[in-house]
RODO-727695 format. One line per 5 residues: number of its first residue (from 0); for each residue x, y, z of C-alpha. Coordinates in nm, 2 decimals, m for minus. Example, Ala and Ser with C-alpha at 12.3 -4.5 7.8 and 13.67 -1.06 7.14 Angstrom:
# residues 2
0	1.23 m0.45 0.78; 1.37 m0.11 0.71 .
# end
This chain:
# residues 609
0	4.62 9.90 24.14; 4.80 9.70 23.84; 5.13 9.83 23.78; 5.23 9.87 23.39; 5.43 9.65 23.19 .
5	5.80 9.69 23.31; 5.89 9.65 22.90; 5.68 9.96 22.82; 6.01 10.11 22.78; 6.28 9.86 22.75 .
10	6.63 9.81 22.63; 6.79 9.48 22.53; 7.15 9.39 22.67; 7.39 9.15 22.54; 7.34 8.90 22.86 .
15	6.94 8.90 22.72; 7.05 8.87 22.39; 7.32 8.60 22.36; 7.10 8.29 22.55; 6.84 8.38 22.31 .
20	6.98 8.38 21.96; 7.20 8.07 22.11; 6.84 7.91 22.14; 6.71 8.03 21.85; 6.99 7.94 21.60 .
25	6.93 7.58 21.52; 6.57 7.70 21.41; 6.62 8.03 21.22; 6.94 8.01 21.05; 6.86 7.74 20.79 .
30	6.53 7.96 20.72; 6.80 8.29 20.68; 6.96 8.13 20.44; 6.68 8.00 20.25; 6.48 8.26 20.28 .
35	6.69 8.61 20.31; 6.97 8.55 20.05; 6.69 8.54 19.81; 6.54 8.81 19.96; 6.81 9.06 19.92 .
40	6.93 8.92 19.59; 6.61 8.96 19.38; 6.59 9.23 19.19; 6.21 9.40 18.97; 6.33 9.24 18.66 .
45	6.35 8.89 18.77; 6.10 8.67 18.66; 5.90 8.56 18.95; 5.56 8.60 19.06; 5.26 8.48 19.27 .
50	5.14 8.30 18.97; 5.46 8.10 18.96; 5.43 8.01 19.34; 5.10 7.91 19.27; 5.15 7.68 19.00 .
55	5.47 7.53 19.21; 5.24 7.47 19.49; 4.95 7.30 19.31; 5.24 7.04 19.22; 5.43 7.05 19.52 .
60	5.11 7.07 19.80; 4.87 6.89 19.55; 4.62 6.73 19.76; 4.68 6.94 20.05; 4.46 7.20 20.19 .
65	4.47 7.59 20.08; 4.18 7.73 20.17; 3.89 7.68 20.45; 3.57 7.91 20.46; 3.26 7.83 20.59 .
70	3.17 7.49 20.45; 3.43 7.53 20.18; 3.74 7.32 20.13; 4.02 7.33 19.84; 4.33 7.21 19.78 .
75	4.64 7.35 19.68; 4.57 7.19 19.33; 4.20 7.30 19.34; 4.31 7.62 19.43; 4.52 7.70 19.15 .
80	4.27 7.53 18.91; 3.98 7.75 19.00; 4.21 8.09 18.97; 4.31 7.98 18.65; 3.92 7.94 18.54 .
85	3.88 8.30 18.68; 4.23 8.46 18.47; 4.09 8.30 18.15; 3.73 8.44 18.23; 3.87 8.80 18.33 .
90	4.08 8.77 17.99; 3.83 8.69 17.79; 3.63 9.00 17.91; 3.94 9.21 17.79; 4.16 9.24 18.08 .
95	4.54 9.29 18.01; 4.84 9.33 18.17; 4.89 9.64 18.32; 4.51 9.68 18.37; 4.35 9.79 18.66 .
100	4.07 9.63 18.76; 3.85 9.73 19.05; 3.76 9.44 19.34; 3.48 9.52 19.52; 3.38 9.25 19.79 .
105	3.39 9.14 20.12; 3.64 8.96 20.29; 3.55 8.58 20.11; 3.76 8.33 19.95; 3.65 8.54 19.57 .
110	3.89 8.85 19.68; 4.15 8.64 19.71; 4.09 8.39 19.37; 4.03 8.76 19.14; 4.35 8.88 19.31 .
115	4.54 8.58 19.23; 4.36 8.55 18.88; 4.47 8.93 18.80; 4.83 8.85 18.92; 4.86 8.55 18.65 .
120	4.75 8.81 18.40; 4.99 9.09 18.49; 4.69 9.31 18.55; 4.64 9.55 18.88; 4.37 9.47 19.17 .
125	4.24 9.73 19.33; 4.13 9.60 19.63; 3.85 9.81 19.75; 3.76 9.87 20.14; 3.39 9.71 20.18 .
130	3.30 9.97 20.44; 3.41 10.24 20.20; 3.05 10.45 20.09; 2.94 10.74 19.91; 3.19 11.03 19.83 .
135	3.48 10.84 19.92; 3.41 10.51 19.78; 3.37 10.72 19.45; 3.74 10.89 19.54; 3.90 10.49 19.57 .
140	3.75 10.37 19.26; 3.80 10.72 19.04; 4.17 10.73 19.13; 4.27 10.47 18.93; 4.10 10.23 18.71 .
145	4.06 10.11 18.37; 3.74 10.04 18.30; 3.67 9.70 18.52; 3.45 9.67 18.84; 3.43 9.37 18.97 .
150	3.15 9.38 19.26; 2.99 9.17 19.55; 2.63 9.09 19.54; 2.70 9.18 19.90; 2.83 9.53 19.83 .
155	2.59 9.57 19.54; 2.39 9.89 19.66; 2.68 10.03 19.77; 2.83 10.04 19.42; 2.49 10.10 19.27 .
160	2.50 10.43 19.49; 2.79 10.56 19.26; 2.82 10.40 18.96; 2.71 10.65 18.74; 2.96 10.87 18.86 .
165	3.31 10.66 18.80; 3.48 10.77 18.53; 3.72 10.52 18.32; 3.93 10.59 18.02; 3.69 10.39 17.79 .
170	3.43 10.16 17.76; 3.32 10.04 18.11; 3.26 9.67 18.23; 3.06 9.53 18.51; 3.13 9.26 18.67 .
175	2.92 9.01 18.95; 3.01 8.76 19.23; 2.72 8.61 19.35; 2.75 8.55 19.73; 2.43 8.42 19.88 .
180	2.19 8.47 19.55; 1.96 8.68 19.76; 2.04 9.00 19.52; 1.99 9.04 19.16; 2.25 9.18 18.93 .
185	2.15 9.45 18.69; 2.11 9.35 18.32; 2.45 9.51 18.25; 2.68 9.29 18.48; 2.83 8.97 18.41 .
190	2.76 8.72 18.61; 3.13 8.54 18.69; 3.04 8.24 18.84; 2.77 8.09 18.63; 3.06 8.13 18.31 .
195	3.37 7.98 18.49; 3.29 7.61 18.40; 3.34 7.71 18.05; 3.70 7.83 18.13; 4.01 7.57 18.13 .
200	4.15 7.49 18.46; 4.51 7.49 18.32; 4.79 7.71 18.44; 4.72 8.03 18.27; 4.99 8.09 17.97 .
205	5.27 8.34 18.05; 5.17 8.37 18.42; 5.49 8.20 18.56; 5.72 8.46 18.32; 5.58 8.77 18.53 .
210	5.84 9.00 18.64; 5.88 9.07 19.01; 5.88 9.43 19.00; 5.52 9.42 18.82; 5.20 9.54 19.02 .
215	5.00 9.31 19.14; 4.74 9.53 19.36; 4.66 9.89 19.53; 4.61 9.92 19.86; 4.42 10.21 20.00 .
220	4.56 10.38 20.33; 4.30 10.36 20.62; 4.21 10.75 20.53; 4.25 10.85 20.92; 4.38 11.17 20.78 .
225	4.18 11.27 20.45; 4.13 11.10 20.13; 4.28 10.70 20.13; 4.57 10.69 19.96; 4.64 10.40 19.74 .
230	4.99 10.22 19.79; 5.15 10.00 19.53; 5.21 9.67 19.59; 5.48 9.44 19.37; 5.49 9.09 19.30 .
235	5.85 9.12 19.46; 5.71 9.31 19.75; 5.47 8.94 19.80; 5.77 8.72 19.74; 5.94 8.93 19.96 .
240	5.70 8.86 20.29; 5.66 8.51 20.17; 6.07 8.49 20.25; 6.08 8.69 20.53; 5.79 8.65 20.74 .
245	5.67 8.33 20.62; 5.95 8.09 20.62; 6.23 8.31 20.83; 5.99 8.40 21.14; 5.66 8.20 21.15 .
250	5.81 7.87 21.00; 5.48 7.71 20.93; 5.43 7.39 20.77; 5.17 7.22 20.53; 5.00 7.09 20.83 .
255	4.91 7.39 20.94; 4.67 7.65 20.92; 4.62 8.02 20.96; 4.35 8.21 21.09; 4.26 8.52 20.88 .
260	3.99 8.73 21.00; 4.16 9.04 20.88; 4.03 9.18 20.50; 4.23 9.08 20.18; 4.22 9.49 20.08 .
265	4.46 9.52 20.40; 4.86 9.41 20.34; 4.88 9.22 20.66; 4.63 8.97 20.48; 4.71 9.01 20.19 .
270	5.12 9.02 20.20; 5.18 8.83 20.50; 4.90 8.59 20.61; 4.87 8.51 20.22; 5.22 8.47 20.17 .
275	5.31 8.28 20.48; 5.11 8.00 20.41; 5.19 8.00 19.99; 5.57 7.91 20.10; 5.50 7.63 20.31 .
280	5.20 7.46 20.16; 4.99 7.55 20.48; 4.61 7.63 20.50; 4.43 7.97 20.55; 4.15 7.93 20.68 .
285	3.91 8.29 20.60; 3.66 8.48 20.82; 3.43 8.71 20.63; 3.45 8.93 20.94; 3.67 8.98 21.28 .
290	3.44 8.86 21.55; 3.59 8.83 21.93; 3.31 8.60 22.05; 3.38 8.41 21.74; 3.76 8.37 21.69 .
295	3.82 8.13 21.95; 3.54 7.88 21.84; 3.63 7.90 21.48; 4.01 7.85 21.56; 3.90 7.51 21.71 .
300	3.70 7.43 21.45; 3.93 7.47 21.13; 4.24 7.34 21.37; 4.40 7.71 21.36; 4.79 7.68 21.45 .
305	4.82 8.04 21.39; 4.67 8.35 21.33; 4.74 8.68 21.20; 4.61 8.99 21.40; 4.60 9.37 21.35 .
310	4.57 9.68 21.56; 4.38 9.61 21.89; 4.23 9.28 21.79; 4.43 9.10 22.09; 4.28 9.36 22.32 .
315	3.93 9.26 22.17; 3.99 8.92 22.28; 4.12 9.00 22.60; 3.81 9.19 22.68; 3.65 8.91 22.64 .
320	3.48 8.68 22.94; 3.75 8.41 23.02; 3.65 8.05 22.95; 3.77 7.71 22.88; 3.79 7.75 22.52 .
325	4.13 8.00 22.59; 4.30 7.69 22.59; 4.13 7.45 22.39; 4.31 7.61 22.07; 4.60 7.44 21.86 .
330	4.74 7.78 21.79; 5.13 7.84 21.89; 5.25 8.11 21.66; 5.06 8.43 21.59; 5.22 8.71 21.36 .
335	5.09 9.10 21.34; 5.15 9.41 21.44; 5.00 9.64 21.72; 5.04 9.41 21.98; 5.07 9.68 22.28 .
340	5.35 9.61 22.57; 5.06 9.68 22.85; 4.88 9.36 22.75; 5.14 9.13 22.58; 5.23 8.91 22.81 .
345	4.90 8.84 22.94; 4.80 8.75 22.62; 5.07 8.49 22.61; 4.98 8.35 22.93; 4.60 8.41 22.90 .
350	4.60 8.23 22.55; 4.90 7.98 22.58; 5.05 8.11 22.31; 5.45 8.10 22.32; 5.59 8.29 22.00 .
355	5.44 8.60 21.91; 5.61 8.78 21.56; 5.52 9.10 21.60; 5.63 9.29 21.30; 5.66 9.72 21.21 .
360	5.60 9.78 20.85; 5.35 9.96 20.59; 5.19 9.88 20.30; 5.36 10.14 20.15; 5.69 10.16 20.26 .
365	6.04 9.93 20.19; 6.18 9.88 20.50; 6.03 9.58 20.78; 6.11 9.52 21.14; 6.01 9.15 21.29 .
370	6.03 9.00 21.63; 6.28 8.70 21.47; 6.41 8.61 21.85; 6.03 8.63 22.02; 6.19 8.90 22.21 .
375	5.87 9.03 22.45; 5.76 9.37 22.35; 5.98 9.48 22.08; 5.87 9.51 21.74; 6.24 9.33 21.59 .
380	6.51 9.39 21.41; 6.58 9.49 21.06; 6.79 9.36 20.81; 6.75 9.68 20.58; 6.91 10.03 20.62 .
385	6.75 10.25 20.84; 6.79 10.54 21.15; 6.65 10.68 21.38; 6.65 11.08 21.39; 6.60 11.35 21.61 .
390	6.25 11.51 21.57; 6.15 11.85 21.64; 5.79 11.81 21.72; 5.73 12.20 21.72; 5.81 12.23 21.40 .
395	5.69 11.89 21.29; 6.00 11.83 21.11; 6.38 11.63 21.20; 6.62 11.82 21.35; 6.89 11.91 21.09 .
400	7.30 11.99 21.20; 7.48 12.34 21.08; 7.57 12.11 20.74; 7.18 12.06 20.69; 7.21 11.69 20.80 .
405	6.98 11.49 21.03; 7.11 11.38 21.36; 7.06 11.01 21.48; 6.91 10.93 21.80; 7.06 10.72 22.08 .
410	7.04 10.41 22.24; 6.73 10.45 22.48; 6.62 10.75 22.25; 6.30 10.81 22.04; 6.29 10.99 21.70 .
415	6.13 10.97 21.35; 6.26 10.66 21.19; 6.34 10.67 20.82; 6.50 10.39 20.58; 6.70 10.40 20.30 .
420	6.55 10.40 19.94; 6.80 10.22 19.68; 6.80 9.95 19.41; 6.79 9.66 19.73; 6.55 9.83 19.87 .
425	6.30 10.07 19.63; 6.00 10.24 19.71; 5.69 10.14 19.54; 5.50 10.42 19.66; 5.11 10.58 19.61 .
430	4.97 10.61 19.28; 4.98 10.96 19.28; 5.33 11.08 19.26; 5.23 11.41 19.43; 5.20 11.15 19.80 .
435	5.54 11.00 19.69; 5.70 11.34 19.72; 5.58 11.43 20.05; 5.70 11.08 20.23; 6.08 11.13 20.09 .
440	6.35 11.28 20.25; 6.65 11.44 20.04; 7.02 11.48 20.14; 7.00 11.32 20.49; 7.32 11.22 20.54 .
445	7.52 11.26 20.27; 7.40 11.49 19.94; 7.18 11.33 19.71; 7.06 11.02 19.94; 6.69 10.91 19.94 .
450	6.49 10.81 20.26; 6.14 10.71 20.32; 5.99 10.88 20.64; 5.75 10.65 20.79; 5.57 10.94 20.98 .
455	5.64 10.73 21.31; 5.82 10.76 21.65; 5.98 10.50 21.79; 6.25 10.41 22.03; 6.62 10.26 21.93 .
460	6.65 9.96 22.16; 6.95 9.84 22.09; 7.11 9.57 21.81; 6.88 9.68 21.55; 6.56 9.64 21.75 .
465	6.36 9.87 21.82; 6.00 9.97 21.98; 5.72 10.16 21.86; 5.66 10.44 22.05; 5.35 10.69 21.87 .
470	5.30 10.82 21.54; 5.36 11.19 21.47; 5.07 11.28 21.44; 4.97 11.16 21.76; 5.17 11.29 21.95 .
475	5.14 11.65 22.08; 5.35 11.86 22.28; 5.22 12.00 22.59; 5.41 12.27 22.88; 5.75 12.20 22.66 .
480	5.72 11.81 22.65; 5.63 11.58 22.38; 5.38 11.37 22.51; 5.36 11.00 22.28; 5.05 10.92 22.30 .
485	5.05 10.54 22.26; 5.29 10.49 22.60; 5.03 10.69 22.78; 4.74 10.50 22.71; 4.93 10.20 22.76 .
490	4.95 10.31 23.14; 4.57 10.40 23.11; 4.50 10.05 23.03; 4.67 9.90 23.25; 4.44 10.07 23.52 .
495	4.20 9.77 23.62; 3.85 9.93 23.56; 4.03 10.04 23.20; 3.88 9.86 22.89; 4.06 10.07 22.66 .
500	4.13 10.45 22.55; 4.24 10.69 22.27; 4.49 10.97 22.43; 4.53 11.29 22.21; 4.62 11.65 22.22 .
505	4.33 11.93 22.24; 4.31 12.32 22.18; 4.20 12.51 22.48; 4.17 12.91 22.44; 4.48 13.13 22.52 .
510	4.74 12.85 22.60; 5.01 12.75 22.42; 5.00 12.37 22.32; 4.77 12.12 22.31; 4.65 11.99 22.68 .
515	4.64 11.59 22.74; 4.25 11.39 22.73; 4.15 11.08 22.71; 3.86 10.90 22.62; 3.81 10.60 22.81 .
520	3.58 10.31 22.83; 3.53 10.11 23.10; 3.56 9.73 23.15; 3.20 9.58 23.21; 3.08 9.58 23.61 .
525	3.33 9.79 23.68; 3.36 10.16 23.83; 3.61 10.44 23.84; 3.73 10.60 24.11; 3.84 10.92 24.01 .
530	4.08 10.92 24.33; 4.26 10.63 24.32; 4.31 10.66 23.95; 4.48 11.01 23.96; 4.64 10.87 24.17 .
535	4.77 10.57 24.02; 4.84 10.81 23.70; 5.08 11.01 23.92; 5.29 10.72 24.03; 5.33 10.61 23.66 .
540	5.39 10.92 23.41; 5.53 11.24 23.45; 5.35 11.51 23.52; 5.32 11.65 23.17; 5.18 11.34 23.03 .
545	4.87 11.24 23.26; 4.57 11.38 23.05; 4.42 11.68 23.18; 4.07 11.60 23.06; 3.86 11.27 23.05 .
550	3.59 11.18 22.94; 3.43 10.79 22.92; 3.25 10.62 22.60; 3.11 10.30 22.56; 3.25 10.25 22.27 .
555	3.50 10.36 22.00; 3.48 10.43 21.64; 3.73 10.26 21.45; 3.90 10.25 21.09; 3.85 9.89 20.94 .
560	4.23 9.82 21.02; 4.09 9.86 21.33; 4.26 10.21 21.49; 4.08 10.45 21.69; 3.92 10.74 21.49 .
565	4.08 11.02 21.72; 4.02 11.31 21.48; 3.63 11.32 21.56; 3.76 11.30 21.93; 4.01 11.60 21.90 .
570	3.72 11.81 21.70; 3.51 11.73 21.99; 3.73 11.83 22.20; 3.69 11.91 22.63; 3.38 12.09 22.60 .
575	3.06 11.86 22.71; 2.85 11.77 22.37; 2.53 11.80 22.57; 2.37 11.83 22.90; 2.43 11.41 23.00 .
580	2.77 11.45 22.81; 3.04 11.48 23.11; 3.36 11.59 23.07; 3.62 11.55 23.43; 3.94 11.79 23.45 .
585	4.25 11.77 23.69; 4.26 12.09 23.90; 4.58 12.07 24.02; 4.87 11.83 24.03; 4.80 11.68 24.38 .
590	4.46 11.66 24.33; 4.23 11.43 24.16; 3.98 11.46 23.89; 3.67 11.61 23.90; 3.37 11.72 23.70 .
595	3.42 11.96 23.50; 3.15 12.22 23.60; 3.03 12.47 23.43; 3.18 12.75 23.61; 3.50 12.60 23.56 .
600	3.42 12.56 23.17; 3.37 12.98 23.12; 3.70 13.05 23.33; 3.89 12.83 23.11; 3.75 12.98 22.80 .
605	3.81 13.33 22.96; 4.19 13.28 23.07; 4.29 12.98 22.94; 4.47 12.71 23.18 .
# end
């Protein structure tokens, strides 16, 4: 048996801490002051914007590379000349500022350019999921849009699907983007491409007098629980990363050049990757779509010196068949979030890459955590005001004193974490007021404060780091623990024949709580056996934690930020699908699992467990 990752649940000490930052000093603090001073200085109404980056850049990185896709190659200048073509086309059309204008494509150089374009105009993106269909495509695009659709040849029949039924406040305007020229556009689109070259490729007027606080693009939740939600993302909020993330932690230069085979309609592309390389003049090189067989090659073959990752993408490449091209990349810095402790430093070593940024944030929220020191396992610090509460899982709300006050956790202690909403640090927020309301807290700690609630657990580790640990939702509470989901299955993958697996709570008749299972799936050419993993699950969690019921996939369905869907698998729940669907239950604490029979099925439904 593999034993876990000792950091699963870690603290940092002062004797850790102090050779670090000692190390680390030279580098970061020029980039602090540089970079965070602005950072906590600017306010919505100063006038800055992407557009004004951009334009800065064409100057400043003129002749040096911006974007890389496919066979495609443009400059910084080239770059900001061909957005320019697409503000004055888009303008032309009738877009304004404070327009919202639906984007509708996959993940190519175009999303980015209309984005950008929209930006210069003081207009609104909203950047579409391409694997959204049907009802709730319909929902994204009806909840807010004036009139615009801009779509992908690619996505073409998608939209076609539902155009009739989008509503807009007026007249309505279609929009193309040829990709391949394999589809047709209707009659009533425009085609964009074939009318840019009658554009000008000057900076677009009044695109450098933007204010920061203005929109600049929606970005839809992953809908895991309902209807996406769309968050609203700032020019300030972009400037913001570009400070922060971009020249504080990942420090690139224009030499470089980042990997991004996450979609532009997700904020770690679109605020982070995009922003990182904007400061320093650096390359992004674009993947239509994440492929683990792929990533390596490509990295080689645009000269990748970083990459930006999300959700289990590591543990996609990790899964992978080891081979010389591990270490063939150029890549040294990688920056992301979801990086799990069970697997990080095997990536490092497996990969040869040194400094890994793993960041907490959301694309609606205002607070951000980031791994500054490269400290293994931890998510970072914050610079912004924040605490971590008690959380009464029961109730599914934070525990509150005799004065109606939350109660901070301790060192070594998980709770609900919640930042501070003030002018330094304001909450953009949903389009829909109604989802602002329910992710603010009132009167925390003093009457009339504001706090966001993130909706996550996680674990205060000491001088402002800390460690995610689950989100609420996730985790369950079972014979009068609270069981965190995420540290569980980072034990279950740590078992050797382990691939990967979703933990989550269940119903089972007549007893109180929800009972442990895990789907698992299984690492190719390998077998379980049932014994020596019970086992092995014994020696590593407490006894309220190991799963009660298993069952093995081959595969998992995921959101396109790449998390597991676990609500099909708690609807599912223990009992079998079908005859060849088996299900395996742990008797008893001392012994191992076993196939759940059908005799044993009935007596649970009769007495419960």
């Amino acid at each position: 048996m593999t034993p876990p990752n000792n950091d699963i649940k870690r603290s940092i000490s002062l004797l850790e801490l102090i050779p670090i930052i000692v190390n680390k000093l030279p580098e970061k603090l020029p980039a602090l002051v540089m970079g965070g001073i602005p950072t906590l200085l600017q306010k919505d109404s100063d006038v800055n914007s992407i557009g004004k980056v951009m334009e800065e850049n064409a100057v400043r990185f003129r002749n040096k590379t911006a974007i890389l896709f496919e066979s495609e190659k443009l400059t910084h200048h080239e770059l900001n000349a061909l957005v320019n073509q697409y503000a004055y086309f888009l303008y032309n059309e009738g877009v304004r500022k404070g327009d919202v204008v639906v984007v509708f494509l996959e993940n190519r150089p175009e999303t980015l350019y209309l984005t950008a374009a929209l930006a210069k105009i003081g207009a609104v993106a909203s950047l579409i999921n391409s694997n959204q269909r049907s009802r709730v495509l319909l929902h994204s695009i009806n909840l807010k849009n004036d009139g615009f659709y801009v779509v992908g040849e690619e996505l073409l029949d998608a939209f076609q699907e539902i155009s009739g039924q989008v509503m807009a406040p007026g007249r309505k305007v279609f929009i193309g983007i040829s990709d391949k020229c394999k589809v047709s556009f209707p009659d009533y689109f425009i085609d964009a491409k074939s009318r840019l070259k009658f554009f000008p490729r000057k900076n677009f007027p009044g695109a450098g007098k933007i204010l920061s606080g203005t929109p600049f693009a929606y970005v839809f939740t992953s809908g895991t629980t309902g209807m996406p939600k769309a968050s609203i993302q700032t020019h300030r909020k972009w400037i913001s990363c570009m400070n922060w993330f971009g020249r504080i932690n990942l420090g690139l230069n224009s030499d470089d050049v980042i990997y991004v085979s996450i979609p532009y309609y997700h904020s770690n592309a679109l605020l982070i990757a995009w922003s990182s390389a904007a400061v320093s003049g650096a390359a992004m090189a674009i993947r239509r779509k994440f492929s683990a067989s792929e990533f390596w090659p490509d990295a080689i073959r645009f000269g990748a010196t970083s990459f930006i990752y999300i959700g289990d993408i590591c543990r996609y490449l990790m899964n992978t068949v080891p081979s010389d091209l591990d270490k063939k990349h150029q890549v040294r810095k990688i920056i992301g979030n979801g990086m799990r402790p069970d697997i990080w430093n095997a990536f490092k070593e497996r990969f040869n890459i040194p400094e890994i940024y793993e960041f907490y944030a959301s694309s609606e929220g205002n607070t951000t955590f980031t791994n500054t020191l490269n400290i293994d396992c931890s998510v970072g610090w914050c610079a912004s005001p924040f605490s971590i509460v008690q959380y009464d899982m029961d109730l599914d709300e934070p525990v509150r004193d005799k004065n109606g006050y939350m109660i901070k956790v301790k060192k070594g202690e998980v709770g609900l974490m919640i930042s501070e909403i003030n002018d330094r640090f304001p909450f953009p927020g949903y389009v829909d007021p109604a989802d602002n309301d329910k992710k603010i807290f009132r009167d925390v700690f003093t009457r009339g404060d504001a706090w966001f609630n993130t909706g996550d657990i996680m674990r205060d580790i000491g001088f402002r780091h800390t460690q995610f640990v689950d989100r609420v939702g996730d985790t369950f509470r079972w014979k009068g623990e609270n069981v965190a989901t995420a540290e569980v299955e980072e034990i279950i993958n740590a078992y050797p024949a382990v691939a990967g697996s979703a933990v989550y709570g269940v119903q089972v008749p007549h007893t109180d709580g929800r009972a442990g299972m895990a789907a698992i799936q299984l690492r190719e050419g390998y077998e379980m056996d049932w014994t020596d993993f019970s086992a092995y699950l014994k020696d590593e969690l407490p006894s309220y934690a190991i799963p009660l019921f298993i069952r093995v996939v081959e595969d998992f369905e995921y959101t396109s930020t790449y998390k597991v869907r676990k609500n099909k698998l708690k609807r599912e729940g223990f009992r079998p699908l079908h005859p060849d669907d088996l299900r395996w239950i742990k008797p008893g604490k001392d012994q191992p699992y076993e196939l759940l029979s059908a005799g044993k099925l009935e007596e649970i439904k009769r007495k419960g467990i």
